[in-house]
MARMI-147651 format. One record per residue (C-alpha): residue number from 1; x, y, z; residue in one letter. Coordinates in Angstrom, 1 decimal, padded with zeros to 4 digits, always signed. Layout:
BEGIN
    i       x       y       z  aa
  NUM       X       Y       Z   A
...
//
This chain:
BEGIN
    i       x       y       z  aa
    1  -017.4  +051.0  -029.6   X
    2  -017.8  +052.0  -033.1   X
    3  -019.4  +049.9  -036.1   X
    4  -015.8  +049.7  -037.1   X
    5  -014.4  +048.7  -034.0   X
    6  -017.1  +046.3  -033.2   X
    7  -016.5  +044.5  -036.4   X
    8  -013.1  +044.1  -035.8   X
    9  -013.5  +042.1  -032.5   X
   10  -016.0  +040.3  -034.8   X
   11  -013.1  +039.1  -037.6   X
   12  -011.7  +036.1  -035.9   X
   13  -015.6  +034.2  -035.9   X
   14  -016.0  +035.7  -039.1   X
   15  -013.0  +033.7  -040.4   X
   16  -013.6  +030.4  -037.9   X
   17  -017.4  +030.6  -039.8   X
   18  -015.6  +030.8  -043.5   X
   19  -014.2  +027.5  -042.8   X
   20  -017.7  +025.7  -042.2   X
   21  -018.8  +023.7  -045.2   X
   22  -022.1  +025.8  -045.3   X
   23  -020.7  +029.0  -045.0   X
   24  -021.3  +030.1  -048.4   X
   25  -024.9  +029.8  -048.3   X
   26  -025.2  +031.0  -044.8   X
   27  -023.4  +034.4  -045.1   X
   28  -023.0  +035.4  -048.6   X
   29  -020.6  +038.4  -049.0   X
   30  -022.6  +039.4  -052.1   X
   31  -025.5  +040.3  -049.4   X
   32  -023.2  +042.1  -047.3   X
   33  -021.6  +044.5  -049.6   X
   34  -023.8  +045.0  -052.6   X
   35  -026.0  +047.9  -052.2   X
   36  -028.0  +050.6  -054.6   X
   37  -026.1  +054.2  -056.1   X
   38  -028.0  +056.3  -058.3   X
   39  -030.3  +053.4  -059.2   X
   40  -027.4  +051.0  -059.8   X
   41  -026.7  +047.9  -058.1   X
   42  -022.8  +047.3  -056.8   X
   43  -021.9  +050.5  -055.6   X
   44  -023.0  +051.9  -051.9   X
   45  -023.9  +055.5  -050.6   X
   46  -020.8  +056.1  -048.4   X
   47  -018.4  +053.7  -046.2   X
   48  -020.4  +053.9  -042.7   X
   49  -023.3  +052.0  -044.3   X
   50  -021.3  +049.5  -045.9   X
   51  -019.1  +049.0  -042.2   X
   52  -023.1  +048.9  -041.1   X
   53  -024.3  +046.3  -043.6   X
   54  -020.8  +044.4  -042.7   X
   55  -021.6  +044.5  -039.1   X
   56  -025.1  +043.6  -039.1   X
   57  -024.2  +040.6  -041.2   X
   58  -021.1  +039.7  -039.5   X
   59  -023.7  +039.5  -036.4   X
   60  -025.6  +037.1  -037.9   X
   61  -022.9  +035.0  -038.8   X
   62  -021.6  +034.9  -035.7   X
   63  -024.9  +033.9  -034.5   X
   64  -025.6  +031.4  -036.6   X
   65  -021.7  +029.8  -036.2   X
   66  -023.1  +029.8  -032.4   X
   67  -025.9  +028.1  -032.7   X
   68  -024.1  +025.5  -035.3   X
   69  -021.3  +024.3  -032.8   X
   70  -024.4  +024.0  -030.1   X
   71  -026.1  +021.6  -032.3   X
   72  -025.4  +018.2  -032.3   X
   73  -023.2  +015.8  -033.9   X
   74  -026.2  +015.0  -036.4   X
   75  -026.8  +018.4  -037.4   X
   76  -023.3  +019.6  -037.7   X
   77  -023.0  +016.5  -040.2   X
   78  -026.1  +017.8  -042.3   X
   79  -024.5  +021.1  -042.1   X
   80  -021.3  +020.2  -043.7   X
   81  -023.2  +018.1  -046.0   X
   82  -025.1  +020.8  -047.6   X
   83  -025.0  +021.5  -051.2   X
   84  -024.6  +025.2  -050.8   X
   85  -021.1  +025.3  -051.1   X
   86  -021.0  +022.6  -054.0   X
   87  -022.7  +024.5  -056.0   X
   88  -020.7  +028.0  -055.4   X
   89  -017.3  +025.8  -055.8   X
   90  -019.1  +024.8  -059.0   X
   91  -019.8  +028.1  -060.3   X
   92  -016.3  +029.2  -059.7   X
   93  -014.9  +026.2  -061.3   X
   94  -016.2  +027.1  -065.0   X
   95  -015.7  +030.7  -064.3   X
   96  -011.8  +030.3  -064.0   X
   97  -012.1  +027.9  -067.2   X
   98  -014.1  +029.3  -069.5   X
   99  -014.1  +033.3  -068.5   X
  100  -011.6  +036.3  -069.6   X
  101  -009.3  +037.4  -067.0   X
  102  -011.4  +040.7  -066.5   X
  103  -013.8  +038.6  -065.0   X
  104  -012.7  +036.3  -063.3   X
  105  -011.0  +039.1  -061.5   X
  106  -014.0  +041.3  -061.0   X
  107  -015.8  +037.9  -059.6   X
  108  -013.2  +037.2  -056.6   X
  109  -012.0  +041.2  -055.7   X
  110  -014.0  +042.6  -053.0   X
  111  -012.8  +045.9  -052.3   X
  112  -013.3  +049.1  -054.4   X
  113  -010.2  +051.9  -054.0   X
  114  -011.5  +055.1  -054.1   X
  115  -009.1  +057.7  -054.7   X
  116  -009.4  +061.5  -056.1   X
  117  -012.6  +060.2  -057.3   X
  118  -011.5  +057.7  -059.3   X
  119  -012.6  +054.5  -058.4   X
  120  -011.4  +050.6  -058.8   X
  121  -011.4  +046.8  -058.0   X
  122  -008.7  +045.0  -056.0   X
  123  -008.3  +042.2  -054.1   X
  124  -006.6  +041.0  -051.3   X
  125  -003.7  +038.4  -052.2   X
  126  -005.7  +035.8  -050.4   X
  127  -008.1  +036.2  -053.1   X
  128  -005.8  +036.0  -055.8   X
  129  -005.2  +032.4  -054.0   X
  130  -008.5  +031.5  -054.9   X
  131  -008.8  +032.8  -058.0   X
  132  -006.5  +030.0  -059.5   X
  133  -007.2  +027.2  -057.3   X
  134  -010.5  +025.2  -058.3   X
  135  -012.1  +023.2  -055.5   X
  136  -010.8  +026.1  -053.1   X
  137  -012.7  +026.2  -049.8   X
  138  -010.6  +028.5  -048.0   X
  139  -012.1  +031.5  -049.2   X
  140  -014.8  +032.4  -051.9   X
  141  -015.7  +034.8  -054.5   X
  142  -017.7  +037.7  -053.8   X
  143  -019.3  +037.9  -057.1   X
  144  -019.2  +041.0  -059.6   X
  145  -020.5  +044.5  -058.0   X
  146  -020.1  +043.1  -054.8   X
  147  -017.6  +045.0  -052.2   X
  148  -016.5  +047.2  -049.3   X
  149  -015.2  +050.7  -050.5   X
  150  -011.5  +051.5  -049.0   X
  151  -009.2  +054.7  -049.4   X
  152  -005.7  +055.2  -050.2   X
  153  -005.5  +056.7  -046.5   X
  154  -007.0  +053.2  -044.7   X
  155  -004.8  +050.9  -047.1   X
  156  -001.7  +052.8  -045.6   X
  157  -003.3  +052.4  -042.3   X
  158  -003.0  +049.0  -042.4   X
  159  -006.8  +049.3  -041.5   X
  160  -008.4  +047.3  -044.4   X
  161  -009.2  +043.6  -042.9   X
  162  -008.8  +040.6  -045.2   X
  163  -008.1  +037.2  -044.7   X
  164  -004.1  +035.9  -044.2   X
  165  -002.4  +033.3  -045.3   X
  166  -002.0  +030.8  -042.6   X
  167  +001.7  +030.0  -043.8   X
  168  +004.3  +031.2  -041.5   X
  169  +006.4  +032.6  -044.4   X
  170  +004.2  +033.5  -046.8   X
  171  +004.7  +036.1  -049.4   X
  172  +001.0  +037.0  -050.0   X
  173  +000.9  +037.8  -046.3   X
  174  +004.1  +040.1  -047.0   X
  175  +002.0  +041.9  -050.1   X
  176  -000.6  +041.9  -048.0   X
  177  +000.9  +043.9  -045.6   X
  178  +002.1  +046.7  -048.1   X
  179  -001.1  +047.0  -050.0   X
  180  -004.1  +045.3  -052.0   X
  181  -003.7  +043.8  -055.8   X
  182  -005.1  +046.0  -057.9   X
  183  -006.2  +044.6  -062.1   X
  184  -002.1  +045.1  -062.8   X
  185  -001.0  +043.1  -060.1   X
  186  -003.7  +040.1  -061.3   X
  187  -002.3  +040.0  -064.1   X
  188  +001.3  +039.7  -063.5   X
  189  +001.3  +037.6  -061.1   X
  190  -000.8  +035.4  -063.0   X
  191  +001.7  +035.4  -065.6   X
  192  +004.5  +035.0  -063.0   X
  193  +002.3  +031.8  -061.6   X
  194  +001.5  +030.2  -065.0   X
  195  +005.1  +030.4  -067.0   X
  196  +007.1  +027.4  -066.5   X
  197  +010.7  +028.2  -064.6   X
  198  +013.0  +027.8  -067.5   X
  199  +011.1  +030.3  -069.4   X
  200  +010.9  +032.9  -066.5   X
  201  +014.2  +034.8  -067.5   X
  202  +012.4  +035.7  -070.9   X
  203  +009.4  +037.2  -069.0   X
  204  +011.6  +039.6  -067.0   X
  205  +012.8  +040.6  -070.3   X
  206  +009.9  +041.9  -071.2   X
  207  +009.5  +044.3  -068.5   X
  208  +012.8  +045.2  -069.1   X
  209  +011.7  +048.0  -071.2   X
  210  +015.2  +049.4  -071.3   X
  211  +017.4  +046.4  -071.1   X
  212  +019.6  +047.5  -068.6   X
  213  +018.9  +044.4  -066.7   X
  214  +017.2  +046.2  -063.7   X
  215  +013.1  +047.1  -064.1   X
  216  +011.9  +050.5  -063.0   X
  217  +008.4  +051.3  -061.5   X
  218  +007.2  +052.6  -065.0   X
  219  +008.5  +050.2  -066.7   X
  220  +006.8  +047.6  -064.8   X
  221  +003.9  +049.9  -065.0   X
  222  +003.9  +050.1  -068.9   X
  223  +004.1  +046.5  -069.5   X
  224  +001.5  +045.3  -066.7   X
  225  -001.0  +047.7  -068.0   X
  226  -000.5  +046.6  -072.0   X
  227  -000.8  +042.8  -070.3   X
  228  -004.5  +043.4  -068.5   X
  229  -006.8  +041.9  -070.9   X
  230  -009.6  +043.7  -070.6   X
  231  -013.7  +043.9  -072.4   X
  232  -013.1  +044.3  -076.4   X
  233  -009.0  +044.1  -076.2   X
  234  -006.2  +044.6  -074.4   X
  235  -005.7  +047.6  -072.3   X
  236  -004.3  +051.1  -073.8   X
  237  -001.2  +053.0  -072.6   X
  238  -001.5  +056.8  -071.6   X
  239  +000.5  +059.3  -069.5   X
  240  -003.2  +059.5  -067.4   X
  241  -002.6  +055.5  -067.1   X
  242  +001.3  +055.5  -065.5   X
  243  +000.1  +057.7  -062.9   X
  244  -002.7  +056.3  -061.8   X
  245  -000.9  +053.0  -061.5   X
  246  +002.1  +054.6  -059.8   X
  247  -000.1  +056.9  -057.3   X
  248  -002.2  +053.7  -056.7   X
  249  -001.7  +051.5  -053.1   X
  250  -000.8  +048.4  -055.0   X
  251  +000.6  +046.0  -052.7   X
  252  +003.0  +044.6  -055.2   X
  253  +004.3  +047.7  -056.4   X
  254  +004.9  +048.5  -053.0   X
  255  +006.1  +045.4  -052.0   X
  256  +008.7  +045.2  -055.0   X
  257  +009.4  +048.8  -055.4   X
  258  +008.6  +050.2  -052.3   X
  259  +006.0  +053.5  -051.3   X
  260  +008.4  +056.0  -052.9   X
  261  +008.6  +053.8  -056.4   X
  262  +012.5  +054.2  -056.2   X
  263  +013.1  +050.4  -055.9   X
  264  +014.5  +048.3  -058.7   X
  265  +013.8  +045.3  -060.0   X
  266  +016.6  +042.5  -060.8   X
  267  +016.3  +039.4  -062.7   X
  268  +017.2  +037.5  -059.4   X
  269  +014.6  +039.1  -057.6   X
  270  +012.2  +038.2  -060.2   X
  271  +013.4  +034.7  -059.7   X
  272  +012.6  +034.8  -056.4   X
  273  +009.0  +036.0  -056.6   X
  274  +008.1  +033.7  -058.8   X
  275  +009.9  +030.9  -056.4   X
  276  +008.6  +032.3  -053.6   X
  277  +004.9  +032.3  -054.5   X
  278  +004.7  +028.9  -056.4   X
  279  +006.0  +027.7  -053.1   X
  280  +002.9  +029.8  -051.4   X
  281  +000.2  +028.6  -053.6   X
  282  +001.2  +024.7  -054.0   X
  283  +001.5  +024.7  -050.4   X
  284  -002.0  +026.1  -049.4   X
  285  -003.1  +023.9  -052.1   X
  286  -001.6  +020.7  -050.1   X
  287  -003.3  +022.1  -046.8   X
  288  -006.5  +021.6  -048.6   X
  289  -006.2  +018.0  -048.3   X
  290  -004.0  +017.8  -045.1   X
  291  -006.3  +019.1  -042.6   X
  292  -004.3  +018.0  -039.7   X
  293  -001.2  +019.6  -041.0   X
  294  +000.8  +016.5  -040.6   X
  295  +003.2  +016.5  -044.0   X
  296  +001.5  +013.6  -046.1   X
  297  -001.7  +013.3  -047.7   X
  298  -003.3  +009.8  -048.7   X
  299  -002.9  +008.5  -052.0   X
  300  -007.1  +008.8  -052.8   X
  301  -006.4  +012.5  -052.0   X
  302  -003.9  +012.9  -054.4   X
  303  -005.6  +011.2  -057.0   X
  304  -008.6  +013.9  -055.8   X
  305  -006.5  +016.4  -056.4   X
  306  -005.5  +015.4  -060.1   X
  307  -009.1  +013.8  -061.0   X
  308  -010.9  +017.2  -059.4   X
  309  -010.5  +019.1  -062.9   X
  310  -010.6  +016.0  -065.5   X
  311  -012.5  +015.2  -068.5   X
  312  -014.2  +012.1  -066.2   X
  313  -017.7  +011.1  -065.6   X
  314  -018.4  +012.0  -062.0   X
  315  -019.2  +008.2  -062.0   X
  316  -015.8  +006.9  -063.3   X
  317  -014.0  +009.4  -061.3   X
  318  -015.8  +007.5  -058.4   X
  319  -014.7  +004.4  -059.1   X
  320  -011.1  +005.5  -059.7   X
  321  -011.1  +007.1  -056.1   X
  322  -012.2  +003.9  -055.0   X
  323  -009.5  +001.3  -057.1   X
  324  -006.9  +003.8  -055.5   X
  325  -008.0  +003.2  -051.9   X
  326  -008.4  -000.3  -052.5   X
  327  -004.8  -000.6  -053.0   X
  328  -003.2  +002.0  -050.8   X
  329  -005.8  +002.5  -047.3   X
  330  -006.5  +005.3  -045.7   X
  331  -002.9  +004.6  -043.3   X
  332  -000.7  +003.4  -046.0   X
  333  +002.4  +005.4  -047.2   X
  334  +000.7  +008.5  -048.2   X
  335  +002.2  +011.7  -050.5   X
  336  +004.8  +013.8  -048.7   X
  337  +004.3  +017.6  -049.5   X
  338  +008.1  +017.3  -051.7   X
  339  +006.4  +014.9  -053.8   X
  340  +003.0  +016.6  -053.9   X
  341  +005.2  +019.7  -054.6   X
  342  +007.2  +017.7  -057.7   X
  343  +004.1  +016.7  -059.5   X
  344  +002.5  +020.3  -059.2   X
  345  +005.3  +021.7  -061.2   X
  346  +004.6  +018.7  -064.0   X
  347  +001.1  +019.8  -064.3   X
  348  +002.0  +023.5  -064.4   X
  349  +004.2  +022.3  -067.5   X
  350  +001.6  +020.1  -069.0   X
  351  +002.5  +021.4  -072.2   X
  352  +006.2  +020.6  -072.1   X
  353  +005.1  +017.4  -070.7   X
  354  +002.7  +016.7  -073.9   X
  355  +005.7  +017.6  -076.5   X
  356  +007.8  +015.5  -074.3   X
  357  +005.2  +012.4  -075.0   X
  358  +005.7  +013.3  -078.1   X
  359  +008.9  +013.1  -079.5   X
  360  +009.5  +010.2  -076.9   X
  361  +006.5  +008.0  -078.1   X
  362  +006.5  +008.3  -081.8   X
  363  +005.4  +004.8  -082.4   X
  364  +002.4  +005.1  -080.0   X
  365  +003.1  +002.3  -078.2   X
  366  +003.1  +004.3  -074.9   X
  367  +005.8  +004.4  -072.0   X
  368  +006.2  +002.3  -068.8   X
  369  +007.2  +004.0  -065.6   X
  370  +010.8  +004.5  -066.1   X
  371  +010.5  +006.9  -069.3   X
  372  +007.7  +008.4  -067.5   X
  373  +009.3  +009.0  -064.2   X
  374  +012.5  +010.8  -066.2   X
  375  +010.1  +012.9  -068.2   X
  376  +008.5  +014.2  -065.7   X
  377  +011.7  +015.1  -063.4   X
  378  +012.8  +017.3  -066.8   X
  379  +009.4  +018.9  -067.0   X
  380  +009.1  +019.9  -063.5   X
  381  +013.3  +020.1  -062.4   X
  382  +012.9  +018.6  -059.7   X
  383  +012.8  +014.3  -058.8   X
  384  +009.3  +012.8  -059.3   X
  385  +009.0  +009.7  -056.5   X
  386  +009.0  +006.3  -057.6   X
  387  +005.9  +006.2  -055.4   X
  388  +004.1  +009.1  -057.4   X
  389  +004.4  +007.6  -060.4   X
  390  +003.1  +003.9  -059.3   X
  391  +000.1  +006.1  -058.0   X
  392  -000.1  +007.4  -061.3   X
  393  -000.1  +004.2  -063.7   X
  394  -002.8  +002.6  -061.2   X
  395  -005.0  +005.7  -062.0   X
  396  -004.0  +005.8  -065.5   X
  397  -002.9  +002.0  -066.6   X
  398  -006.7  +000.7  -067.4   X
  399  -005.4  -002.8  -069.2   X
  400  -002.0  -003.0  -066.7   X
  401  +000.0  -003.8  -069.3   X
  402  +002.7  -001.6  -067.3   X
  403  +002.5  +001.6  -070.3   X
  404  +000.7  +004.2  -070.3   X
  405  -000.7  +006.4  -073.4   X
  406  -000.9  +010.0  -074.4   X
  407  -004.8  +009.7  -074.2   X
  408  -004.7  +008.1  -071.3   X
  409  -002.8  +010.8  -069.8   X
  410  -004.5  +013.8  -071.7   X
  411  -008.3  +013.5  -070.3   X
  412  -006.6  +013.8  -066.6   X
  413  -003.6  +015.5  -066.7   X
  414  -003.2  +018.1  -069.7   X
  415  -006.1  +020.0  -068.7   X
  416  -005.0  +020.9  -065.5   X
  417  -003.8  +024.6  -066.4   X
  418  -007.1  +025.3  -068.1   X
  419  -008.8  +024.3  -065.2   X
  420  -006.8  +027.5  -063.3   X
  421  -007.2  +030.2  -066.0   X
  422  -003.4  +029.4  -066.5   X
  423  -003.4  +029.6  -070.2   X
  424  -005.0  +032.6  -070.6   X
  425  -002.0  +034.7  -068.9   X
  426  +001.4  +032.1  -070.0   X
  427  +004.0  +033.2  -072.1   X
  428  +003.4  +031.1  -075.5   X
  429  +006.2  +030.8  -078.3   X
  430  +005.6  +029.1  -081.4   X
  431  +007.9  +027.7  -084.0   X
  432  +006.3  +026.5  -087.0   X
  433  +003.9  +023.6  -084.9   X
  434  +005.6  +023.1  -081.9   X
  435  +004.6  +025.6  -079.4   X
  436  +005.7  +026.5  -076.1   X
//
């Protein structure tokens, strides 16, 4: 068999050893793919040596997931328990907060397209996943320069290998299969991810170059290209730019226009991405805490998930985990993923959520559960659980006087969108101080 072949039969331990704790310290991609060009690190000779450097490596992973599951209990346990991985997830953490979108994209895209000579990042939509999705264990970044060179002519042959989604419908598996993301498709579907529903009609304005109410391939490609953010400004517009873009193997070109770039796109269609991916990621983001897949979470996982990102001591954040599991154990009623699913979308409004506070609690006195329960349903248009929000004011309600304050609320969750990179890509609209 050939280095290419052999690695192949070598990707389903490959993606069994991503899912160990210690992964990320045991087989770093960054030692896999980076290599030397013309005295510069990032970029490698010619694709057999990187398929070499990816096979030798993917031998020793396999190896060394071997010899992990032959350990015992004892050892498995330190395994899991090592810090390798804390400190990767920690890295990646302040990169999505505090980095430009250039980066952050550059950090988590592992494969460089090569073609005519021209040569660029992408990533598979899997990585897009973990780009805005702190805490994410089920697949890591790379790291910049780091990455496995692919052609136009392997990306058609479905022969570039990267992780899937393990949803059964899942629309990042359908991009996937027509194509990588290139910088464009970043972009845009970071913008998709991060503006709230209401507002989602006035983004597919936008592209709407021509306002005939249907998008065109270069009209999507115009307005993608002026959106990626890139070192010293915001990326320029040329006829050299519209080609490459439309001669590129974009998987969501492809996916929403198709290979020939004769699709269109409608406002309901545009709907339905957005829909259809905010379903994805919230969904993969539950299956972070529900390992067994059964449709609930606990309650000290949900407050996990909201505390993971907050301006907390890692000491109070401790003992708020712990108040939490005091009052609802480990069996108790648990978070169904609808209700996980409701508060997600309050969080990705935060900022609606915040002006909301304020025009309803003008006299700082706070709100009990009731107002709180009905602003959140409008922010998110959808029914937050009674059950939610108890878990909610037991986090948040310090003095249990049954109200809860904007402070109260702001160090946990109104932060939660920075913590993804969300507002550096959102629509914002200001009039005079209020700003959406």
């Amino acid at each position: 068999l050939s280095t290419r072949d052999k690695m192949r039969n070598c990707l389903p331990r490959l993606i069994r050893a991503q899912k160990q704790q210690n992964f990320a310290a045991l087989v770093h991609k960054r030692q896999i793919f980076t290599g030397e060009e013309n005295g510069q690190s990032g970029h490698n000779g010619d694709s057999s040596s990187n398929w070499a450097r990816l096979g030798t490596a993917l031998a020793a992973g396999a190896a060394a997931t071997a010899f992990t599951i032959a350990t015992s209990d004892r050892l498995t346990l330190q395994a899991k328990e090592d810090a390798g991985e804390a400190q990767v997830i920690a890295k990646e953490n302040r990169l999505r907060a505090f980095s430009t979108q250039d980066k952050i994209f550059n950090f988590f895209a592992s494969y460089q397209f090569v073609n005519e000579g021209r040569r660029s990042m992408m990533m598979s939509p899997m990585e897009f996943y973990s780009s805005v999705t702190p805490d994410c264990t089920m697949i890591h970044g790379v790291g910049s320069g780091a990455h496995v060179k692919v052609t136009k002519a392997e990306i058609e042959a479905g022969e570039v290998i990267c992780m899937k989604s393990p949803l059964e419908k899942s629309l990042l598996n359908k991009i996937g299969d027509s194509g990588l993301l290139s910088y464009q498709d970043y972009n845009v579907l970071l913008a998709v991810l991060s503006t709230p529903r209401r507002y989602i009609d006035t983004v597919f304005n936008l592209f709407d170059v021509t306002g005939d109410g249907q998008v065109e391939a270069k009209e999507f490609a115009y307005v993608s290209t002026k959106m990626a953010h890139k070192s010293g400004g915001f990326g320029s517009y040329t006829d050299l730019d519209q080609a490459e873009v439309l001669n590129s193997s974009s998987g969501l070109l492809n996916y929403l226009f198709g290979k020939d770039r004769t699709g269109t796109l409608t406002k309901e269609k545009f709907r339905k991405l957005q829909h259809e991916l905010l379903e994805e990621i919230i969904e993969l983001e539950f299956r972070e805490y529900d390992k067994a897949n059964s449709g609930r979470i606990s309650e000290a996982d949900f407050v996990r998930f909201l505390l993971k990102n907050g301006k907390i001591t890692p000491k109070k954040k401790a003992q708020l985990i712990k108040k939490i599991e005091n009052i609802w154990p480990s069996k108790g009623r648990g978070i169904s993923l609808p209700s996980f699913k409701s508060f997600f979308h309050v969080l990705a409004g935060s900022v609606e959520l915040e002006r909301a506070l304020f025009f309803l609690d003008v006299e700082g006195i706070g709100v009990d559960r009731e107002e709180f329960r009905k602003i959140s349903s409008w922010v998110s248009n959808l029914n937050t659980s009674d059950h939610v929000v108890n878990v909610i004011f037991a986090l948040l309600d310090d003095d249990e006087d049954g109200r809860i304050y904007r402070d109260d609320i702001a160090q946990v969750l109104l932060d939660w969108r920075h913590a993804r990179g969300l507002d550096k890509a959102g629509m914002h609209v200001s009039l005079g101080q209020i700003r959406v």
